[in-house]
FIKE-484312 format. One record per atom (N, C-alpha, C): residue in three letters; x, y, z. Coordinates in steps of 0.02 Angstrom, whole numbers, padded with zeros to 5 digits, always signed. Example, Ala and Ser with C-alpha at 12.3 -4.5 7.8 and 13.67 -1.06 7.14 Angstrom:
BEGIN
ala+00660-00284+00390
ala+00615-00225+00390
ala+00660-00165+00390
ser+00642-00112+00354
ser+00684-00053+00357
ser+00645+00002+00394
# end
This chain:
BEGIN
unk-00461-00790+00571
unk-00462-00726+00537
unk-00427-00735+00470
unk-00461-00718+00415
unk-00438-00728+00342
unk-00382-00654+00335
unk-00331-00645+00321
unk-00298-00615+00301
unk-00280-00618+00228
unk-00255-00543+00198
unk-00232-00512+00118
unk-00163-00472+00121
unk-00141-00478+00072
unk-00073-00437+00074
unk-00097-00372+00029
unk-00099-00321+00052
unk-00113-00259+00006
unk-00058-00224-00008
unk-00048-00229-00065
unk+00023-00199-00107
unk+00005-00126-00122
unk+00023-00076-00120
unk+00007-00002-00125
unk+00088+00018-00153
unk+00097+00040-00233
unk+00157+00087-00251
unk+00128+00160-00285
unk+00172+00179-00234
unk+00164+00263-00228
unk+00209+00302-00245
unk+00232+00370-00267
unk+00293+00402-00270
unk+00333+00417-00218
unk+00390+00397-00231
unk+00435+00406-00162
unk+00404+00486-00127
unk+00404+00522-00167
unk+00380+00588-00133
unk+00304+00580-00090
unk+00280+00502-00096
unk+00211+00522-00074
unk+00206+00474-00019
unk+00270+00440-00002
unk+00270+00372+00051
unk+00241+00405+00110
unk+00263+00453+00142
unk+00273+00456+00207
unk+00194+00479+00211
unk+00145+00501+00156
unk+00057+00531+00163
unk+00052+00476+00162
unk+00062+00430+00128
unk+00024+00338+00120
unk-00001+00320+00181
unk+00061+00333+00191
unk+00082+00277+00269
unk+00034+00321+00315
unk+00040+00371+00310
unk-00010+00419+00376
unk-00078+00396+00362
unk-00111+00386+00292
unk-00186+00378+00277
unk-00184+00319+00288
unk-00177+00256+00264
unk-00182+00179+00308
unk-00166+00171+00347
unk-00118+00207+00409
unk-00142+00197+00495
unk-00189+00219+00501
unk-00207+00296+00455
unk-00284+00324+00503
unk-00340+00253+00478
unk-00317+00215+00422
unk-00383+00204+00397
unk-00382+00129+00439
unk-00330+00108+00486
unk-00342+00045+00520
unk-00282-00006+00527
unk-00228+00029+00474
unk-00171-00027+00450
unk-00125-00032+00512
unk-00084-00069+00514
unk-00039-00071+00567
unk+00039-00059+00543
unk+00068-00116+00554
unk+00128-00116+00531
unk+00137-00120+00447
unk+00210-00103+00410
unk+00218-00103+00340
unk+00276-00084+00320
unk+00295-00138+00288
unk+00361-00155+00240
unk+00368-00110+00169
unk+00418-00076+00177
unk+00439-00022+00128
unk+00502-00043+00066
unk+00462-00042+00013
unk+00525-00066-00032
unk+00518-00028-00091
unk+00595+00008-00100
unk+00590+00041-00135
unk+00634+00013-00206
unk+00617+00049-00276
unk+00611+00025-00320
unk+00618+00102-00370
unk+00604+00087-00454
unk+00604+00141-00502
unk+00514+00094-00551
unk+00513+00169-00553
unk+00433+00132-00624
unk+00459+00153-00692
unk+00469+00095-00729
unk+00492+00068-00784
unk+00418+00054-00830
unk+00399+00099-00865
unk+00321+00068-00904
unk+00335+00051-00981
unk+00282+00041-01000
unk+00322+00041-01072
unk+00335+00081-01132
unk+00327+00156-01125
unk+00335+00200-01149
unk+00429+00213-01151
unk+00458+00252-01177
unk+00535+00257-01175
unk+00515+00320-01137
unk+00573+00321-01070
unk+00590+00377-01016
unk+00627+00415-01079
unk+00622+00495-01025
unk+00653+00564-01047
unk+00729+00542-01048
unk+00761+00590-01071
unk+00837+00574-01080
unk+00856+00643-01085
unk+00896+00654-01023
unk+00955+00703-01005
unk+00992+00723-01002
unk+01036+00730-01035
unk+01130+00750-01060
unk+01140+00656-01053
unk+01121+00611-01072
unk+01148+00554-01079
unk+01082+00517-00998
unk+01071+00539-00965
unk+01028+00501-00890
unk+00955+00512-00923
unk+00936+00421-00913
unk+00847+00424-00907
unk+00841+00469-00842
unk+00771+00480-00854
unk+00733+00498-00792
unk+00680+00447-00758
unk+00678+00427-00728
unk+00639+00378-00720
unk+00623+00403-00645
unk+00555+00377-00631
unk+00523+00391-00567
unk+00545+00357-00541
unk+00540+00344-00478
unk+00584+00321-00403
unk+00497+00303-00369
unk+00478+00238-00355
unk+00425+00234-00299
unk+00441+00192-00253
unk+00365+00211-00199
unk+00389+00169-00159
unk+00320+00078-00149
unk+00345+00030-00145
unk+00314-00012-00114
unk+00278-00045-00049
unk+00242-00016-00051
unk+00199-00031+00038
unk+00182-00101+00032
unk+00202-00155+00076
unk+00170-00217+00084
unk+00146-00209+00161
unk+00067-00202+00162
unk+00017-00214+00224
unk+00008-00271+00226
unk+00015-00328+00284
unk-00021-00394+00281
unk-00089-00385+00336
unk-00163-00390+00334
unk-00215-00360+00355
unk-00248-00402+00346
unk-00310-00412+00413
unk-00378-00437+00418
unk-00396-00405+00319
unk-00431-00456+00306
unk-00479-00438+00235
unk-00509-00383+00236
unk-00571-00367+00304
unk-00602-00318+00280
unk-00564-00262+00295
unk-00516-00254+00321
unk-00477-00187+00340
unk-00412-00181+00296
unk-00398-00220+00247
unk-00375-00220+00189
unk-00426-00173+00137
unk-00471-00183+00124
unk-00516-00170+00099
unk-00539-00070+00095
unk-00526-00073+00195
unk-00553-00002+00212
unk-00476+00021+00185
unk-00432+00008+00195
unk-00367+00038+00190
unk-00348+00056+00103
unk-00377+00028+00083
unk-00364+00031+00018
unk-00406+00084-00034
unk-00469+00073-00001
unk-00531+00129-00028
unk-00489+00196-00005
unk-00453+00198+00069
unk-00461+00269+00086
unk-00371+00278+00056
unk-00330+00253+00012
unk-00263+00264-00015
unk-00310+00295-00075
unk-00351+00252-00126
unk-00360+00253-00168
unk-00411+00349-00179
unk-00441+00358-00151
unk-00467+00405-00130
unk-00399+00455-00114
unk-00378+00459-00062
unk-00301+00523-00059
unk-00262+00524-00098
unk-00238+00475-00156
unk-00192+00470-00197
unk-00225+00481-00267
unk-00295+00469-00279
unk-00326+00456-00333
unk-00295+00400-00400
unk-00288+00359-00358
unk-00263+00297-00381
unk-00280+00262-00445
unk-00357+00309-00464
unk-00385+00274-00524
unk-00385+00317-00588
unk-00365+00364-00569
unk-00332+00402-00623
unk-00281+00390-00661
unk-00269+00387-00731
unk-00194+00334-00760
unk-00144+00394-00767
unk-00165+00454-00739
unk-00104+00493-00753
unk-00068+00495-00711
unk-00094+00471-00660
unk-00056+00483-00587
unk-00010+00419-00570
unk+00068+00424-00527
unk+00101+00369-00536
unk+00041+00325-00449
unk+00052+00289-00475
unk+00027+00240-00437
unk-00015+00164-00448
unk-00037+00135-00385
unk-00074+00087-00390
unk-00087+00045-00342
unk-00141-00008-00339
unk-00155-00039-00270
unk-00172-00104-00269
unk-00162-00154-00251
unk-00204-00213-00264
unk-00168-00266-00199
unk-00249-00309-00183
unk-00232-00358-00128
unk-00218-00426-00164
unk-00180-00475-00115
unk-00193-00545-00150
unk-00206-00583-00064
unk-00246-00627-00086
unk-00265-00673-00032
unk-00225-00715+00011
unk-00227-00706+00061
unk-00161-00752+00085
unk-00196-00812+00159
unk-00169-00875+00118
unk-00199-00944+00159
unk-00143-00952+00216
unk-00079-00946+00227
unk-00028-00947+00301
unk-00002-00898+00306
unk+00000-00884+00346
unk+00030-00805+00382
unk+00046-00829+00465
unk+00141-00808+00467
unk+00151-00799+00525
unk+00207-00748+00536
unk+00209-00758+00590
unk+00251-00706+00623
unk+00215-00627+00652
unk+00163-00628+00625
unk+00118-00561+00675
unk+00123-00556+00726
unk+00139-00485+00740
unk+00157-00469+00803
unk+00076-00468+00858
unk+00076-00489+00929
unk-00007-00531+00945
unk-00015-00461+00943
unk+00013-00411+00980
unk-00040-00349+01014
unk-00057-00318+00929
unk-00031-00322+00868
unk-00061-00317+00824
unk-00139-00331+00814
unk-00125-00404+00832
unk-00172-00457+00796
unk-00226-00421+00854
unk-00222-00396+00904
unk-00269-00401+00944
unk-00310-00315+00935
unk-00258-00284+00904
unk-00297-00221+00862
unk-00345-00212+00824
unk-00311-00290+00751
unk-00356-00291+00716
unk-00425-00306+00753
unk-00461-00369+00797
unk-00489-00403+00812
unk-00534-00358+00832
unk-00503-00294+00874
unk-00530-00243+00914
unk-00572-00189+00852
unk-00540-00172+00800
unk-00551-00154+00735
unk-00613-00181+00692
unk-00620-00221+00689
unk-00650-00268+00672
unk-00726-00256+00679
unk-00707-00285+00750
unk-00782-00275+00803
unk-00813-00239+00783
unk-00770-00164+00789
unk-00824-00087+00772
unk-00840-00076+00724
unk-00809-00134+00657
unk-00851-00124+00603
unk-00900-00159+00586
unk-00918-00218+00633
unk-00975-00242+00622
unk-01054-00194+00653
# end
């Protein structure tokens, strides 16, 4: 089974919908790291404090094609392709992967199936 790491950053205010739409959409487990979005525009300034957004980092590690479904259906609830909106999504390919938990692995497999 080819596996992808799908990176998804979202607004801290929007972690906990993320996370609900990529289980419905197939995902399993996912590593939360949180962070500030720094772009290259200069942040607001407040009696002396930037303002800077606060997001969050979703790392999914996922069968390919359910990387794939998981990502269409973030990109879709978040509207991800819109540049006004904070966010963004992207997979990278991954050749060794361990430590998956089996009854995971045996979700995906099960997952899978019904999408063929």
């Amino acid at each position: 089974m080819k596996f992808s790491a799908l990176v998804v950053v979202v607004a801290d205010k929007d972690e906990e919908a993320a996370i609900e739409v990529a289980k419905n959409a197939g995902a399993g487990s996912v590593t939360i790291l949180h962070g500030r979005s720094i772009g290259l525009e200069e942040k607001k300034v407040f009696f002396g404090l930037t303002l800077e957004e606060n997001v969050s980092a979703l790392l999914f590690i996922l069968p390919r094609k359910v990387s794939l479904k998981v990502m269409r259906a973030l990109r879709q609830a978040f509207d991800l392709d819109n540049p006004d909106n904070v966010g963004y999504a992207f997979t990278i390919p991954l050749s060794h992967v361990a430590g998956l938990d089996t009854q995971e692995l045996h979700h995906f497999e099960d997952d899978i199936k019904t999408m063929l």
